[in-house]
VEXRO-173693 format. One line per 4 residues: number of its first residue (from 1); their letters; for each residue x, y, z of N, C-alpha, C, O. Coordinates in nm, 2 decimals. Each point is the difference from the previous one (the first is absolute). Example, Ala and Ser with C-alpha at 12.3 -4.5 7.8 and 13.67 -1.06 7.14 Angstrom:
<rs>
1) AS) 1.32:-0.57:0.78:-0.09:0.12:0.00:0.09:0.12:0.00:0.10:0.00:0.07 | -0.14:0.11:-0.14:0.09:0.11:0.00:-0.08:0.11:0.08:0.05:0.11:0.01
</rs>
This chain:
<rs>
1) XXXX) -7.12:-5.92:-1.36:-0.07:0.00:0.13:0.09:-0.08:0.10:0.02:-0.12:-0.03 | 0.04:0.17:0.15:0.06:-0.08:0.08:-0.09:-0.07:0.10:-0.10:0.04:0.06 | 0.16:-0.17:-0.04:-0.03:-0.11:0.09:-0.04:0.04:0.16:0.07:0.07:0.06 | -0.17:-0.11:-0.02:-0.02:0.05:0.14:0.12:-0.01:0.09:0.04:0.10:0.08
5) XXXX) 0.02:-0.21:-0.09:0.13:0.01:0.11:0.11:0.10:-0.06:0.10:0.03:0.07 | -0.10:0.01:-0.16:0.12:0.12:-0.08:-0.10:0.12:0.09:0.07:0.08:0.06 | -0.20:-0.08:-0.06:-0.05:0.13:0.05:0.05:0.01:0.16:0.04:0.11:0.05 | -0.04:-0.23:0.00:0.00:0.02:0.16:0.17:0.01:0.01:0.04:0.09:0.07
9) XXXX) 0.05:-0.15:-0.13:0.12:0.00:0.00:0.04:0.18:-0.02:0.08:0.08:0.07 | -0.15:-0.05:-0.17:0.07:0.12:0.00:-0.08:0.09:0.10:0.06:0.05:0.10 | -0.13:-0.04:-0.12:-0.10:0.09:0.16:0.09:0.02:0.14:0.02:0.10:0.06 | 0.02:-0.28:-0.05:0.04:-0.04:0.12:0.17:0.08:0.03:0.05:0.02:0.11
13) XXXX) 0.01:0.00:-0.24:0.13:0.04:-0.01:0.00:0.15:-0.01:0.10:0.07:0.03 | -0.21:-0.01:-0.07:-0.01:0.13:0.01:-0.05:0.07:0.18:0.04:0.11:0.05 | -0.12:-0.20:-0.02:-0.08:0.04:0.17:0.18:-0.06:0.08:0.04:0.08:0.09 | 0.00:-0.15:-0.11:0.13:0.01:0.09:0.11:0.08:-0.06:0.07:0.06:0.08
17) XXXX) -0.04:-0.03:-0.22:0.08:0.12:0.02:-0.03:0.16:0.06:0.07:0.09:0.05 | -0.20:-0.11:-0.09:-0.11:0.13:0.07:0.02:0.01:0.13:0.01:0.12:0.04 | 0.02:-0.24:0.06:-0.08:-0.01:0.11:0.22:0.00:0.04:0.03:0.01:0.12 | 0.06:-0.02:-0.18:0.12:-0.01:0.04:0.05:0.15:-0.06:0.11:0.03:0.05
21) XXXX) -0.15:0.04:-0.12:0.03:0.14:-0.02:-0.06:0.11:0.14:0.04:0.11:0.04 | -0.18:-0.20:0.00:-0.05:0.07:0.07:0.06:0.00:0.15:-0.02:0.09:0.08 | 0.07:-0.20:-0.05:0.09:-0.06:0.09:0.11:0.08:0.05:0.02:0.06:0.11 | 0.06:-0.09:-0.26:0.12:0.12:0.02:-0.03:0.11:-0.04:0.10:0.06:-0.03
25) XXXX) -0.20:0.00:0.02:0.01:0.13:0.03:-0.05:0.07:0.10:0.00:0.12:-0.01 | -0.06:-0.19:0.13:-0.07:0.03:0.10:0.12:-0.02:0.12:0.02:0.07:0.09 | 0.04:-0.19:-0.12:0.08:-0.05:0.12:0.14:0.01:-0.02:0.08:0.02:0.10 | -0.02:-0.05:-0.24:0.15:0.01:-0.05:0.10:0.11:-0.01:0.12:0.00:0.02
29) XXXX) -0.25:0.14:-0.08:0.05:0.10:-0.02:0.06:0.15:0.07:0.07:0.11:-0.02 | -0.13:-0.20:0.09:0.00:0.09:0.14:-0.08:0.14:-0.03:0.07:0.09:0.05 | -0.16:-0.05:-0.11:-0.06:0.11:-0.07:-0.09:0.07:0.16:-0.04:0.11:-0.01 | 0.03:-0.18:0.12:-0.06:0.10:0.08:-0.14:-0.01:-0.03:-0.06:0.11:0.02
33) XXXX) -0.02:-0.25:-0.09:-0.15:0.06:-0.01:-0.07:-0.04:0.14:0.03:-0.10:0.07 | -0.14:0.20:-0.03:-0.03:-0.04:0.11:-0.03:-0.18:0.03:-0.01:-0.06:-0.10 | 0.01:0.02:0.18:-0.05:-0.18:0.03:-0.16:0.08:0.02:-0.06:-0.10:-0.04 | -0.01:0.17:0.07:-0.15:-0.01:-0.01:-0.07:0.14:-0.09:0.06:0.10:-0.01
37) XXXX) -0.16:-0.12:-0.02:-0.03:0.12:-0.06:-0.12:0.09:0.19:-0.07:-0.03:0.09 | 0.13:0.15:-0.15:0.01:0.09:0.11:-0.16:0.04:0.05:-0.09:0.03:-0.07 | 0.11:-0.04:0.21:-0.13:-0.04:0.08:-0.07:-0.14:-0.01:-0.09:-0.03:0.08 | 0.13:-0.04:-0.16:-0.11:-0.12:-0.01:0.12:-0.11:0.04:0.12:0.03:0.01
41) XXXX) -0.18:-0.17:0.03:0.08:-0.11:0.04:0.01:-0.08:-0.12:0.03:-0.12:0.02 | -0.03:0.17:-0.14:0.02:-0.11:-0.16:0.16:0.07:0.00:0.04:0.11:0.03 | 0.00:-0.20:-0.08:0.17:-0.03:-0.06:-0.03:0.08:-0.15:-0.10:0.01:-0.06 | 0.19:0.03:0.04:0.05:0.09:-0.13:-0.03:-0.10:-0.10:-0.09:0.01:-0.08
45) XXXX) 0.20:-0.13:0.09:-0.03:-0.08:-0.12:-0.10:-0.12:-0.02:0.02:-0.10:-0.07 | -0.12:0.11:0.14:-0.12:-0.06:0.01:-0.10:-0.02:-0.10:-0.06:-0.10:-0.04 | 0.05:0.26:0.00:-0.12:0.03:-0.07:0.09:0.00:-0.13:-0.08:0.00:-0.10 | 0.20:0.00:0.05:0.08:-0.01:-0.11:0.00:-0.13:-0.01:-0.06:-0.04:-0.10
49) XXXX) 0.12:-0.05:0.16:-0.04:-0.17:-0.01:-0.14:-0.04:-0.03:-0.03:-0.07:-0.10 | -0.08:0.15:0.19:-0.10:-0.13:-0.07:-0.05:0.08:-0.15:-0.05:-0.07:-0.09 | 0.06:0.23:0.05:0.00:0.03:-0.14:0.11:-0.09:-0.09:-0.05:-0.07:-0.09 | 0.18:0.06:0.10:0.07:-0.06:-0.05:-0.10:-0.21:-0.05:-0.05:-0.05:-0.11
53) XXXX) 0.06:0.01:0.24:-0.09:-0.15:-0.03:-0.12:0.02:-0.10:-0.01:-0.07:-0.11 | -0.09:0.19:0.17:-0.11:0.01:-0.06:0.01:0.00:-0.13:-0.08:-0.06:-0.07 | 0.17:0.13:0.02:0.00:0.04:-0.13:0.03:-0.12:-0.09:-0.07:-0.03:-0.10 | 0.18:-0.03:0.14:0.06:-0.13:-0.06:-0.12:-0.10:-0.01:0.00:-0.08:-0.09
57) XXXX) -0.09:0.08:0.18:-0.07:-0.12:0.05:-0.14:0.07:-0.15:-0.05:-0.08:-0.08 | 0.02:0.18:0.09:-0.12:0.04:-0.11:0.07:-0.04:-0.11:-0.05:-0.11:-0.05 | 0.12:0.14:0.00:0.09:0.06:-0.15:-0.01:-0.16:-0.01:-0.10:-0.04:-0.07 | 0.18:-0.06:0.12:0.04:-0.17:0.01:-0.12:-0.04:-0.01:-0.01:-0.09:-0.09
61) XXXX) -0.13:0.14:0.17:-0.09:-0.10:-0.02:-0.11:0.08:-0.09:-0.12:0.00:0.02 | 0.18:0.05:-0.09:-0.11:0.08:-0.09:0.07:-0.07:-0.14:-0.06:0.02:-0.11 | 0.16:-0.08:0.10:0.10:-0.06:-0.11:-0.04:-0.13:0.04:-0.06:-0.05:-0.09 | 0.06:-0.03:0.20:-0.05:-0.14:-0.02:-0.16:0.02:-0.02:-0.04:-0.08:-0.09
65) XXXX) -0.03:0.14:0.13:-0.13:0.03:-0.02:-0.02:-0.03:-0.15:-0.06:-0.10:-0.03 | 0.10:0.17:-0.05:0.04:0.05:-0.13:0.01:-0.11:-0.07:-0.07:-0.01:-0.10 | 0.19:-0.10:0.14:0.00:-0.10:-0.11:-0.05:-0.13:0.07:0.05:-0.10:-0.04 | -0.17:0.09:0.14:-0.07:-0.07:0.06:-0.13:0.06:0.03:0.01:0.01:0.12
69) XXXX) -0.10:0.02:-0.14:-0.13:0.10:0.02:-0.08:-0.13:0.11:-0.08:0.05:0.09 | 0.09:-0.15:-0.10:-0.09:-0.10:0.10:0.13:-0.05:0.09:-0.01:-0.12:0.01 | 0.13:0.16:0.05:0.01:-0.03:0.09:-0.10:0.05:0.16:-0.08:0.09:0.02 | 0.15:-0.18:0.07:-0.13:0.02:0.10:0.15:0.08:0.12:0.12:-0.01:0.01
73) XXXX) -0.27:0.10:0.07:0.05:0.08:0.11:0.16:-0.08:0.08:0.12:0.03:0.01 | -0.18:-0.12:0.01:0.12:-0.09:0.08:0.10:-0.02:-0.12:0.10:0.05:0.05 | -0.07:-0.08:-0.12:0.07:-0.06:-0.12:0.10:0.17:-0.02:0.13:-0.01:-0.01 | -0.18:0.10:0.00:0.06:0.17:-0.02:0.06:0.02:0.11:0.11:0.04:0.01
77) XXXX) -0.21:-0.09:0.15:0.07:0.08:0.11:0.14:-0.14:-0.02:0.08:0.03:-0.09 | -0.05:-0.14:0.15:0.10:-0.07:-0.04:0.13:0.02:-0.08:0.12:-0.03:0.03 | -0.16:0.08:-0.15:0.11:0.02:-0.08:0.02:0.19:0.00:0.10:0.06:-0.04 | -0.16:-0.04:0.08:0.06:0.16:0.07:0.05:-0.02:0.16:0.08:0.07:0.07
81) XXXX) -0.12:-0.13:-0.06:0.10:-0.06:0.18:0.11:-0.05:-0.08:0.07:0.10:0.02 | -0.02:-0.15:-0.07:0.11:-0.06:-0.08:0.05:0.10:-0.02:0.11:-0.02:0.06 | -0.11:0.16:-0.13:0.03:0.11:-0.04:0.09:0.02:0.13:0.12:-0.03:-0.01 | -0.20:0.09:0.14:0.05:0.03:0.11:0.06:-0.09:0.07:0.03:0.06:0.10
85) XXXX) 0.01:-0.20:-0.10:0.02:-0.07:0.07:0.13:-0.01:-0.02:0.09:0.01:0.08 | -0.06:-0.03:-0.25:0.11:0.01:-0.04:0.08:0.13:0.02:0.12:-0.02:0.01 | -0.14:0.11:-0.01:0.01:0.18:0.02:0.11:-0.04:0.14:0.12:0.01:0.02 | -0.24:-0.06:0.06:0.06:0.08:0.16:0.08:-0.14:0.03:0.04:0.01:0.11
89) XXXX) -0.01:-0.12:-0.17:0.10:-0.11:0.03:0.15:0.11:-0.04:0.10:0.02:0.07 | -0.13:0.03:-0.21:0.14:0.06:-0.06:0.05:0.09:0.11:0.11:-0.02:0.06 | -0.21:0.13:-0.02:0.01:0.15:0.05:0.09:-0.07:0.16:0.10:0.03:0.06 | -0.23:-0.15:-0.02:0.10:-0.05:0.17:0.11:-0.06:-0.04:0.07:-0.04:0.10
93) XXXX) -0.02:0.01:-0.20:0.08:-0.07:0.01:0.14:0.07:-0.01:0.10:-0.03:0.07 | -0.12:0.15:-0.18:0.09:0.09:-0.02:0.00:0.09:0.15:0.11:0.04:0.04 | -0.23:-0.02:0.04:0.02:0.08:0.12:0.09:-0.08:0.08:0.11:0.04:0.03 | -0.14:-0.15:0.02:0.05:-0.09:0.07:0.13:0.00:0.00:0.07:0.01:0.10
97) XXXX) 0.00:-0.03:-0.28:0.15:-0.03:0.00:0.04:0.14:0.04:0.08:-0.01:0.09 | -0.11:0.14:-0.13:0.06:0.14:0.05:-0.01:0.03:0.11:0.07:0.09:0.04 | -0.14:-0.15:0.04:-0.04:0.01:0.17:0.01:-0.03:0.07:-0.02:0.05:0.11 | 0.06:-0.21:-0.16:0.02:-0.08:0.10:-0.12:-0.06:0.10:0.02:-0.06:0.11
101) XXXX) -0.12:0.08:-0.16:-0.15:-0.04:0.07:0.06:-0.13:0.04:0.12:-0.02:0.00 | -0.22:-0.08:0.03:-0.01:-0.13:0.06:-0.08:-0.07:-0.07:-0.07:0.07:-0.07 | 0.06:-0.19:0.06:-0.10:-0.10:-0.09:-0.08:0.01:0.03:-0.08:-0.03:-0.09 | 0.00:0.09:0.23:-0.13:0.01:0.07:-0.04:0.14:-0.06:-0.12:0.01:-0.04
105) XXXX) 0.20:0.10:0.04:-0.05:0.13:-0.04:-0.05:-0.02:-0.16:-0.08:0.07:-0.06 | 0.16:-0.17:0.00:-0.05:-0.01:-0.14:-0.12:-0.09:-0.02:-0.07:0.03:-0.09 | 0.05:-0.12:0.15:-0.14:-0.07:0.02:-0.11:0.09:0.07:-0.12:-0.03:-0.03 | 0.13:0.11:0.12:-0.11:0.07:0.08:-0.03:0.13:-0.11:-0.11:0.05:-0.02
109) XXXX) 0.23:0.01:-0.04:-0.06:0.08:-0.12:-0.03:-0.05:-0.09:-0.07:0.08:-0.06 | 0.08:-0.21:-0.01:-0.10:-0.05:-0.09:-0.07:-0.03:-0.01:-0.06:-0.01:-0.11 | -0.01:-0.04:0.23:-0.12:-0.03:0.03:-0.09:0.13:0.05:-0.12:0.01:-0.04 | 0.17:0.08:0.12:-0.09:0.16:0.01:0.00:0.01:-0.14:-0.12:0.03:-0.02
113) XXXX) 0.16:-0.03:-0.09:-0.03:0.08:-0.12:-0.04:-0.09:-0.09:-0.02:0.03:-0.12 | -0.02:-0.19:0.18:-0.05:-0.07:-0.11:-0.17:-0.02:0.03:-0.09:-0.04:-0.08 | 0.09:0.07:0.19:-0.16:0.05:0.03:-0.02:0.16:-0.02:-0.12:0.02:-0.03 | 0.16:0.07:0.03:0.00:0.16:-0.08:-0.03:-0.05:-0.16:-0.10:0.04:-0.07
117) XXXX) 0.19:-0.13:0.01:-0.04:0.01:-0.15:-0.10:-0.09:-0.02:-0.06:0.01:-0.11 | 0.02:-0.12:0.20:-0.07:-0.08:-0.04:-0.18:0.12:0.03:-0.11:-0.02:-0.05 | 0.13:0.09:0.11:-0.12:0.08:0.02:0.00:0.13:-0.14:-0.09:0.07:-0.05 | 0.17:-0.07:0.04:0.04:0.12:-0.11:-0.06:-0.07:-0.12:-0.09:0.06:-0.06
121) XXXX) 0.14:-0.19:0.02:-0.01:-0.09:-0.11:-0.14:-0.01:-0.01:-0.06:0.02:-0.11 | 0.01:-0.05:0.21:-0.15:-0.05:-0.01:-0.09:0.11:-0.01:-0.10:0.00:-0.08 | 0.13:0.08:0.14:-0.06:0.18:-0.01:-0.04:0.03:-0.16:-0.11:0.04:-0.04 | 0.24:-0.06:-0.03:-0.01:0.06:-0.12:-0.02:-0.12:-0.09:-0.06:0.04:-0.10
125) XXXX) 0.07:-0.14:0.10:-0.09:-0.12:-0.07:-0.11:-0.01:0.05:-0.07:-0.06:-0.08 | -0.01:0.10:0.19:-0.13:0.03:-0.01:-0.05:0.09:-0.09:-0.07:-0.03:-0.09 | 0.12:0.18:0.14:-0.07:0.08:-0.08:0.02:-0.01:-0.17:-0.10:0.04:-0.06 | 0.19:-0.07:-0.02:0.06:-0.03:-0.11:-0.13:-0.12:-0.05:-0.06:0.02:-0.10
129) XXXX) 0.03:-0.11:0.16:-0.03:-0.09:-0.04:-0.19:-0.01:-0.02:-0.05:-0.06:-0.09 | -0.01:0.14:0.21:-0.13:0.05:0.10:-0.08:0.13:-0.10:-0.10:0.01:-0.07 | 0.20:0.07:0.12:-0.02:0.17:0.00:-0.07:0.04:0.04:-0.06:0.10:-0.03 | 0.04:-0.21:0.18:-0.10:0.04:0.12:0.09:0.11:0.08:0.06:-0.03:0.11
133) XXXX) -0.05:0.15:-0.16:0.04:0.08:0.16:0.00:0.03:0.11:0.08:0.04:0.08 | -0.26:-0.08:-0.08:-0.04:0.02:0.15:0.03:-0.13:0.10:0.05:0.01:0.11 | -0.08:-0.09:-0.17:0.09:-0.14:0.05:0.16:-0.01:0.03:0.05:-0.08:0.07 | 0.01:0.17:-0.14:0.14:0.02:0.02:0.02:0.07:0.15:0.07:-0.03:0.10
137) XXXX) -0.16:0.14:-0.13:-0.01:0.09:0.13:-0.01:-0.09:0.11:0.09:-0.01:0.08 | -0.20:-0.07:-0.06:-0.01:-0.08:0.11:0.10:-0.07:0.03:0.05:-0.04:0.11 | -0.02:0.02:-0.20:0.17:-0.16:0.02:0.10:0.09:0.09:0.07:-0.03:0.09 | -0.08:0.19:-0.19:0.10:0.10:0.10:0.04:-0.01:0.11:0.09:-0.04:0.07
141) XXXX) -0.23:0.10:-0.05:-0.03:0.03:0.18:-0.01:-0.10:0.07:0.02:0.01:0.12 | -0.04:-0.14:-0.19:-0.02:-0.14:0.07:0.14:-0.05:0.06:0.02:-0.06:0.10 | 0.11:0.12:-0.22:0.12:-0.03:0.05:0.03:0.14:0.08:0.05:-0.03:0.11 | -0.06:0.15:-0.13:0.02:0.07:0.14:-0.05:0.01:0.11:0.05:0.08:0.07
145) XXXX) -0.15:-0.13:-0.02:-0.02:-0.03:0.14:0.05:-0.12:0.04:0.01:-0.03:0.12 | 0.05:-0.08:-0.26:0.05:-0.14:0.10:0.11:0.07:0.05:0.04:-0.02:0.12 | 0.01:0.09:-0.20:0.14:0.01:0.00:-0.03:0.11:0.17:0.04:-0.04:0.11 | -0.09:0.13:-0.12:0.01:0.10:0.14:-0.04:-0.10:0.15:0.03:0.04:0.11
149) XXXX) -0.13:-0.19:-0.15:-0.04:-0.03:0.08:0.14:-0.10:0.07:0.02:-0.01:0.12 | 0.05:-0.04:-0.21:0.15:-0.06:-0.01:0.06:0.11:0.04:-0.05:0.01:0.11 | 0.10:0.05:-0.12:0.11:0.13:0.04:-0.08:-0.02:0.18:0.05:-0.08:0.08 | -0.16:0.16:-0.05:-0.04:-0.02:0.11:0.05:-0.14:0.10:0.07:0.02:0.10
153) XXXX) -0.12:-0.14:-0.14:-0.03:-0.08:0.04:0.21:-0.04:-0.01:0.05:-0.11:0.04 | 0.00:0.18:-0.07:0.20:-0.02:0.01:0.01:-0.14:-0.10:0.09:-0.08:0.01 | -0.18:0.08:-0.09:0.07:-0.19:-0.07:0.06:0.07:-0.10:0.07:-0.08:-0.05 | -0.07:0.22:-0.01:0.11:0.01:-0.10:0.10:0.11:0.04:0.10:0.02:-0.08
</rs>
């Protein structure tokens, strides 16, 4: 049975090669995939990123779950933010050196995606932990109207 940090270690090395395959193949390859999926205002690799996270984030915390049965909601979401935290340090960092970004482009994208996984983490350590769905549901919608009421309101 591997050690919780062997779990998040490898999770974390798999969601950034995932998330750096998906990189270069969207932006490196020059393959021509659209930047939006057609008619709608969502980005192409949007809905492949957050399947990509999601997946890593269930599988990881269905394995600490596993060799911990009483850890608590907070304690799962934390070390699945670890998962992702470490992910998208690797992924900006390798973007940054190929691109030439800025120290600020790499801090302003770690932080947009460390509140994305910190919502993702907690999502699925709720329901994992609960198997209240309907309460999931609410948390949903509770983060898409913040989120539309922010988009409106220009703070993101």
């Amino acid at each position: 049975m591997r050690s919780i940090s062997s779990i998040i270690i490898i999770a974390a090395a798999i969601l950034a090669a995932a998330h750096l395959v998906l990189w270069y193949t969207f932006y490196e390859m020059g393959l021509n995939i659209p930047e939006f999926i057609p008619t709608t205002s969502i980005k192409t690799n949007g809905p492949i990123i957050f399947i990509m996270i999601l997946t890593v984030f269930i599988i990881s915390e269905k394995k600490i779950v596993k060799q911990n049965a009483n850890i608590s909601i907070l304690k799962l979401t934390v070390q699945t933010f670890a998962i992702g935290g470490i992910a998208e340090i690797v992924f900006q960092s390798v973007r940054c050196y190929v691109d030439g970004f800025s120290m600020e482009d790499f801090v302003i994208a770690n932080l947009v995606m460390a509140v994305y996984h910190w919502i993702i983490a907690f999502l699925v350590a709720y329901q994992l932990k609960t198997k209240k769905t309907g309460m999931l549901v609410v948390f949903i919608i509770v983060i898409v109207i913040i989120a539309n009421v922010l988009k409106y309101l220009r703070v993101c």
